[in-house]
Every structure is written in structure tokens, then in C-alpha cells.
C-alpha positions in Angstrom: 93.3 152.3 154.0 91.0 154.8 153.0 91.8 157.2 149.6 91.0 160.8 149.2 88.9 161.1 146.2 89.9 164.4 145.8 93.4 164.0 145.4 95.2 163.0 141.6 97.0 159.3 141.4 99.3 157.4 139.6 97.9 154.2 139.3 100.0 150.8 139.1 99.5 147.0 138.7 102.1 144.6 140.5 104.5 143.3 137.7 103.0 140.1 138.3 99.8 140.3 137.7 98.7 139.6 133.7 96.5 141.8 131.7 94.9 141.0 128.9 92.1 143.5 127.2 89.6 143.1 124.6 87.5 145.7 122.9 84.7 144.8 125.7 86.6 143.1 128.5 89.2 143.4 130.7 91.1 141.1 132.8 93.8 140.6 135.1 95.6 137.3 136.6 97.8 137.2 139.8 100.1 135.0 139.0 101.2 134.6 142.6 97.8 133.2 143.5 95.6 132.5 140.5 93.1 135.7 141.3 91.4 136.9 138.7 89.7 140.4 138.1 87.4 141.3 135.1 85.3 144.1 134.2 83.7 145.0 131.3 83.4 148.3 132.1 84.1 151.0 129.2 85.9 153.4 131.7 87.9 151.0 133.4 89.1 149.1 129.9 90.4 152.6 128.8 92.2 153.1 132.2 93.8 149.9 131.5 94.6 150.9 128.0 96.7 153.8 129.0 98.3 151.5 131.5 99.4 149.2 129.3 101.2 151.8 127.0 104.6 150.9 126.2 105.5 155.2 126.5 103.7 154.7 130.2 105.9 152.5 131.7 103.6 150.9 133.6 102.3 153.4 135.3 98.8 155.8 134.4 97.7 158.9 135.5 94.0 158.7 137.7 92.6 162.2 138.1 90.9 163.3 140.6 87.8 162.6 138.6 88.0 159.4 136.9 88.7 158.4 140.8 85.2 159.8 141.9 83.6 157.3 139.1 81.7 154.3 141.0 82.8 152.0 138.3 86.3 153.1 138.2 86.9 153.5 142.4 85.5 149.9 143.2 87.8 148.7 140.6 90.6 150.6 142.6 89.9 149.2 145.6 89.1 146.0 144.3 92.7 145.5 142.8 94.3 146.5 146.0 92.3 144.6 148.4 93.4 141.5 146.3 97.4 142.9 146.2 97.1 143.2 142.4 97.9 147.3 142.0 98.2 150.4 143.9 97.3 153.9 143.4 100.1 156.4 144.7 99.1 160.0 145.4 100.8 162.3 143.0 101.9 164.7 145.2 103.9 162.5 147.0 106.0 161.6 144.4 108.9 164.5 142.2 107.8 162.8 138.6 105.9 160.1 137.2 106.9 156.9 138.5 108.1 153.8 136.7 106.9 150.2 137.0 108.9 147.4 135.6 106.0 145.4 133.9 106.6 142.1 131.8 104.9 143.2 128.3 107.3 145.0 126.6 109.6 144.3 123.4 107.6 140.9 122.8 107.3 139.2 119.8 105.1 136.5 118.6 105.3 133.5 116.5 108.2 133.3 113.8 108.5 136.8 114.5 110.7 136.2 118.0 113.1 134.0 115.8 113.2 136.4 112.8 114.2 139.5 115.5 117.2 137.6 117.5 118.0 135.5 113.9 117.6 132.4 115.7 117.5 130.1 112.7 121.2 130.9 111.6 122.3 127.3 111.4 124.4 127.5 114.7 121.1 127.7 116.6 118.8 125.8 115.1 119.9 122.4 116.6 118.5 123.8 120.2 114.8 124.4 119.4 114.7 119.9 118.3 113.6 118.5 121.4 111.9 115.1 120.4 112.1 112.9 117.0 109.1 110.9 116.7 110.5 107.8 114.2 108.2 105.6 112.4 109.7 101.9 111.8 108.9 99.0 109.5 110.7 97.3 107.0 110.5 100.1 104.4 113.1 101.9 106.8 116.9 102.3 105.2 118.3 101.1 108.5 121.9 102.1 107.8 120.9 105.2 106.2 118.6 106.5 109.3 121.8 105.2 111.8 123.7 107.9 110.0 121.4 110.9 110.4 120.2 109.7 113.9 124.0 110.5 114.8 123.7 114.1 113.5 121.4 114.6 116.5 122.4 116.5 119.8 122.5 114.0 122.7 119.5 115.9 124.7 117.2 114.7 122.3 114.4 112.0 122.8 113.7 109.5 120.5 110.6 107.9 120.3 110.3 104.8 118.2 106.9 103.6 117.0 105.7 100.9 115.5 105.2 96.6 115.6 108.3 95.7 116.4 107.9 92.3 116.6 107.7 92.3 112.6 110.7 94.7 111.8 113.5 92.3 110.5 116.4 94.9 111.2 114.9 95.5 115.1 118.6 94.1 116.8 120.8 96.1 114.5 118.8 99.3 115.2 118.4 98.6 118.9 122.3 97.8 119.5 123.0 101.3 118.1 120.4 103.2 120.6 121.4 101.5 123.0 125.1 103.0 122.6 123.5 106.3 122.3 123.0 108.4 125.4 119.7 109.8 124.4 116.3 108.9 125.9 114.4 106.3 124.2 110.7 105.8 124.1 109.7 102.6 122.4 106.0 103.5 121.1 103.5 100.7 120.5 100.3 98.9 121.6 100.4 96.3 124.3 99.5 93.8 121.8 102.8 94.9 119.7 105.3 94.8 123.3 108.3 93.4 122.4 110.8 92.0 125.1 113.9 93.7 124.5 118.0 92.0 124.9 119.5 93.0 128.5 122.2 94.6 126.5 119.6 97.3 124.6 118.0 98.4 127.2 120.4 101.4 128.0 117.7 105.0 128.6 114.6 102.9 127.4 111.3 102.9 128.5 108.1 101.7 127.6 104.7 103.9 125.7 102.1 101.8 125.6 98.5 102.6 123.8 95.5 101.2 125.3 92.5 101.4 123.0 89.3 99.8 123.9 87.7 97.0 123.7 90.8 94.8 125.8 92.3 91.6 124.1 92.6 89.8 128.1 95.3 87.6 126.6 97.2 90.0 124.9 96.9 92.1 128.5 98.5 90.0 130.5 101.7 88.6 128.0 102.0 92.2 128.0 102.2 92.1 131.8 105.2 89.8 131.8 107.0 91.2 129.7 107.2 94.5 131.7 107.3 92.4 135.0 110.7 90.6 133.1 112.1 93.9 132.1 113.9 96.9 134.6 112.4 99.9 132.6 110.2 102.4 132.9 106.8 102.7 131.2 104.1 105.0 131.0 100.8 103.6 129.5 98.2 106.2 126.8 94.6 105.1 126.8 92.7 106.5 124.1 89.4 107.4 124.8 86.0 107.7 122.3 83.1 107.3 124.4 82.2 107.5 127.9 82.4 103.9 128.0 85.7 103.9 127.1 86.8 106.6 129.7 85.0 104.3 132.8 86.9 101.3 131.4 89.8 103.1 131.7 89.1 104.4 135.4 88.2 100.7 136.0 91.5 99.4 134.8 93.9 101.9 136.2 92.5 101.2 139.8 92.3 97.8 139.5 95.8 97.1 138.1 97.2 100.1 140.3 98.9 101.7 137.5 100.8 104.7 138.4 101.8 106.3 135.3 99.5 106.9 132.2 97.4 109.6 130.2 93.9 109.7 129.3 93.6 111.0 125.2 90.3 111.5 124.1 89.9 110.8 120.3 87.2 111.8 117.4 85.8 109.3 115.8 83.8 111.4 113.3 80.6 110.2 115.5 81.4 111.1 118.8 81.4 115.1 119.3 79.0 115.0 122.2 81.7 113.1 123.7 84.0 115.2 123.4 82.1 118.4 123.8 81.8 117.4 127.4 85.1 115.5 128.1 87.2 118.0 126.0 85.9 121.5 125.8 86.9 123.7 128.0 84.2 126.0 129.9 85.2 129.1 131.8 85.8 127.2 135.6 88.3 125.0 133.7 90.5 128.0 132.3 90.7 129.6 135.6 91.3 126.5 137.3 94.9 125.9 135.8 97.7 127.7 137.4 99.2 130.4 135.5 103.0 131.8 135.5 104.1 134.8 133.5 106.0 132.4 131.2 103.1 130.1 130.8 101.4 133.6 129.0 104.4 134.3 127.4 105.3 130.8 125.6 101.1 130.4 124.4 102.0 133.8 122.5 105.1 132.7 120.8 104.9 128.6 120.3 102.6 126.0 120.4 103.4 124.0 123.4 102.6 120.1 122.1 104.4 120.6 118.8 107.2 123.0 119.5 110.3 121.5 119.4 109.1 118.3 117.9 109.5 116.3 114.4 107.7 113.3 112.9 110.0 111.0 110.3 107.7 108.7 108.1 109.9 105.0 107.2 110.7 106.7 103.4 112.7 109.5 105.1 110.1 112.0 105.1 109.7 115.1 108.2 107.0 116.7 109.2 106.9 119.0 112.0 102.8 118.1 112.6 101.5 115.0 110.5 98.3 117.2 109.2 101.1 119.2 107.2 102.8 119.2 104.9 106.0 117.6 104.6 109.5 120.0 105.3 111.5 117.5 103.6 113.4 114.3 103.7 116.2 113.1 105.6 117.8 111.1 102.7 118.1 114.6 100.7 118.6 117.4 103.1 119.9 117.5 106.5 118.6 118.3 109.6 119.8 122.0 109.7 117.8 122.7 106.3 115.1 120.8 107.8 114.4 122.6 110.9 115.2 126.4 109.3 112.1 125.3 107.1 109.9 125.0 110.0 111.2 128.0 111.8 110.7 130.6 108.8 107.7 129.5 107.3 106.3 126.3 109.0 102.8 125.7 110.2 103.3 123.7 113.6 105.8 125.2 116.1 104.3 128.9 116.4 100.8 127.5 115.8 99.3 129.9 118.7 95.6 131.0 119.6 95.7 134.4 117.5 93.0 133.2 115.5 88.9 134.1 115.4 87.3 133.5 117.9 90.2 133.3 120.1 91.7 136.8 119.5 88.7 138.4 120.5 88.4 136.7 124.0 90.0 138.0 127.1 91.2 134.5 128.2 93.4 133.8 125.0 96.4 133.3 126.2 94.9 131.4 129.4 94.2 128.3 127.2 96.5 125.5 126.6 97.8 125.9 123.0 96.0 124.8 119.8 95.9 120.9 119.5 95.6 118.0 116.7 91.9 117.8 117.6 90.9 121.0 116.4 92.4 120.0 113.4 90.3 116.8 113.3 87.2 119.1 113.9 88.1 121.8 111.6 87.5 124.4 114.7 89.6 126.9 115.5 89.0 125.8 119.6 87.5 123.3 121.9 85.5 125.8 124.5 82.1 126.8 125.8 83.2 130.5 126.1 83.7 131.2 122.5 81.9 129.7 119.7 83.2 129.2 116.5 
């Protein structure tokens, strides 16, 4: 449709479409479709700016002559031709319009809980979604039965370690296996144990894969899977290029349906994982994108949110490169998580770091993981150096 440059407009962007600006950059993501729009022009940024105003609701005014700016009318035109705003002709309208736009009254981090005083004791129970329990014979097996019942049944357990050594596997096993939770047991195919008929109750199988491939231990491994009616999902963990062929090799010959590919650092391997791992611009764009995907990489990091690590002395840790909240033998699991809420280092763990608060795709990446703490970088992308 063609627009009067001469006339005055209030210009809009669809309330699903996400905007993110930098000082130099602009862009914005239809969430609907995964199209994306970015200029770096200065007036265009500004334009955007205003937009973005909480007092603006939405909505900014376009003269008559920021419209007749090249820049600024391609823009225009651009955004509507792709259904991701609209300008509306002031004179058509009594008032300013309003547009109900999804970036208002947000918080990030710690800061969402501190607002809504989510870590009031009552609440705190709902943000543990996974206990990640390291076992040998060190482990206080009464002891750990007793706090593992203080746990809300919508929680996953996953156990890890060589069972086939732990003395005190049956006692701990019969009492999971009366427990409604999920249960992951956690442990190499070399270390698969063949679990009772009787403990078997929400069990499945984890199984790490790390190369070279002990044949032998492959295929005992094999029956005992084949012997058992549960699930199992199988990691490989990758460190060199040979590693991730081997993988591809063995997953199509064995037809296995279920597993993840986890590159690891080695300490000699970053070329590796520069190419495996780090993300270039193609690969951002290339993941679907809902406003609450944006919204939860602002407020909490999306692998450790949610999730605990419990060493065989009792000790917590929300991430295992920090330090500890506390252990369960002295505090309980209340006092525990409120640490990690108000002060931790691991759940709100977000990209709002250099270089990543300066680039306009931020919030597209995934969140911060353990390998940037292996590499002591702040992110794993071509886009933005550190």
C-alpha cells in the first residue's frame, strides 16, 4: 500500500516481534516466523529508542520528516512488508495509540526473585528441579534416605557413579524405587549395572560414551539393557574430530535412537572446539526463538537453573566450578536453596557480561555454559571476541 510521505505517523511494532538495540545496532525478531531485521543506522536506532520507551507504550511518533529520510522510509516499509510493524496516520486516530508490547516491568537475575520475594521459604521448594547425587561408599546411606525424603515428588534424581562397587547399592535402590520420582542412574557403559525387577520403578539408563571403545565392555553393556524394560538415553563426549566421526559411526551402526553429542576441552583441543562449538552468526539465527525463550536467557541460566550437585560428604553446589552453598548433614534444603537464590553464582548466571552486553544478539544465544568456564571466556562465538 503506498504511504504519503507528507503526512505525520504513529509508528508500531507487532507485540511479537523482539527488539533488542545496541549503541550501533539494531534488531528485531518475529517470533512467529524467525525473520529478522537489522540496521545500523543512527536514525533508525533512535526511532527505535523512543519506541521502546516504557512512557510510549509502544507506540512512537514519525513526522512527516523523519518519514521523508531514505534510511528511515525503507526501514518502514521493510518492517511492514515482513508483518513486523505498522505506521498508522495520525490523523486518523483521536490520541496516541497504545500497543501492548512484552518489555515492560521485567527484571533480571536475582532481581525477579528479590521483587515477588520468591525465596520466602514457602516458595523455594518450586525453583529444585533436578538433584544430581554422587555415590560411593563415603555416602551416609541412612542419612541421605532421610533428606532425599524432604524432596517434592516432581523432582529428578540422578544418581552417578560405579555402582557395581557401592556396598549399600540394594538398600538405596529399594527406597527409590518406592519413591515416585524420576530416576536417572548416571554412569559409563563399562560401570552398567543390572538392576533387581523390583527397583526398577521410574528408572532409566544415562550412559557416557568416551572414546577410544572397550568392544567387550560394549556389548555386556548391550545385554544388560537388552535384559532390562527401561529407558536409556546414551552421552558421547566428544574431544576431537575423530571422536565426533566415531560417534556418527556408532550411532548409525547400532541404530541408536536416543543420545547427545558433548564436546569437551581437553586443555589441547580449542581448534576443536572453535569449529564444533562456537557459534557464528547463521547458527544464532538458525534456532527458533519464542518471546519466553528471550525472556528466561535474561532472568536464569537455562542448564543450571533449577538444578543441585550433592558430593558423597553431604556437600551442595548449585554448579561444581563454585563454591559450595552448604551441606545436607547441617542445613536443610530450604537454607540451602535461599543461598543460591540471593546470592548464588549458577542459576541467574545470564549473558550480561562483556562482550555479550554490547551485541545485539545477546539474548539470542543459548545461556552461559560450563565450557566457558573451562576456557575462562566469557562466550563461545565468532561474532564477538573476547
Amino acid at each position: 500500500m503506498f504511504m504519503k510521505i507528507d503526512n505525520n505517523y504513529w509508528f508500531v511494532i507487532e507485540p511479537y516481534v523482539y527488539v533488542n538495540i545496541t549503541d550501533k545496532e539494531a534488531l528485531l525478531y518475529n517470533t512467529l516466523d524467525g525473520i529478522v531485521v537489522e540496521s545500523k543506522t543512527i536514525a533508525v536506532i533512535k526511532l527505535l529508542q523512543e519506541l521502546i520507551q516504557k512512557e510510549n507504550c509502544g507506540v512512537a511518533f514519525l513526522s512527516s520528516e523523519q518519514f521523508k529520510q531514505p534510511d528511515i522510509y525503507n526501514f518502514v516499509m521493510d518492517i511492514r512488508e515482513k508483518f513486523m510493524g505498522d505506521i498508522l496516520n495520525t490523523n486518523l486516530s483521536d490520541g496516541k495509540p497504545v500497543q501492548i508490547t512484552p518489555y515492560t516491568n521485567f527484571y533480571r537475575g536475582n532481581d525477579l526473585y528479590i521483587k515477588h520475594n520468591f525465596s520466602v521459604l514457602k516458595n523455594v521448594l518450586n525453583n529444585l528441579l533436578e538433584v544430581n547425587i554422587y555415590i560411593d561408599n563415603t555416602i551416609r546411606v541412612n542419612e541421605f534416605i532421610s533428606f532425599l525424603r524432604s524432596l517434592p515428588e516432581n523432582v529428578t534424581f540422578n544418581l552417578i557413579g560405579d555402582f557395581r562397587h557401592f556396598q549399600e547399592a540394594d538398600h538405596l535402590f529399594y527406597f527409590l524405587a518406592e519413591c515416585p520420582n524420576a530416576k536417572n542412574i548416571v554412569c559409563s557403559y563399562s560401570d552398567l549395572i543390572l538392576l533387581k525387577p523390583e527397583c526398577t520403578n521410574n528408572f532409566s539408563y544415562r550412559i557416557s560414551v568416551r572414546f577410544p571403545i572397550d568392544e567387550i565392555s560394549w556389548e555386556e553393556s548391550k545385554q544388560i539393557l537388552k535384559s532390562q524394560i527401561m529407558s536409556y538415553e546414551y552421552v558421547f563426549y566428544l574431544t576431537s574430530h575423530e571422536d565426533y566421526q566415531q560417534a556418527e559411526e556408532r550411532i548409525d551402526q547400532e541404530k541408536i535412537e536416543r543420545y547427545f553429542l558433548k564436546p569437551v576441552y581437553t586443555g589441547s583441543n580449542m581448534d576443536f572446539l572453535k569449529e564444533q562449538v562456537f557459534l557464528k552468526k547463521e547458527d544464532i539465527l538458525s534456532t527458533p526463538m519464542t518471546l519466553k525463550n528471550f525472556f528466561m536467557n535474561q532472568a536464569v541460566n537455562s542448564y543450571d537453573f533449577g538444578k543441585i550437585y550433592i558430593q558423597p560428604n553431604g556437600d551442595v553446589y548449585a554448579n561444581m566450578h563454585f563454591s559450595s552453598l552448604g551441606n545436607i548433614y547441617q542445613e536443610n534444603i530450604y537454607e540451602l536453596l535461599q543461598k543460591e537464590i540471593e546470592r548464588g553464582n549458577s542459576w541467574f548466571r545470564i549473558r550480561n557480561q562483556n562482550p555479550c552486553n554490547t551485541c545485539v544478539y545477546q539474548w539470542l544465544c543459548p545461556s552461559p555454559s560450563d565450557l566457558e568456564i573451562e576456557l575462562g571466556q566469557a562466550n563461545l562465538c565468532h561474532v564477538k571476541s573476547n
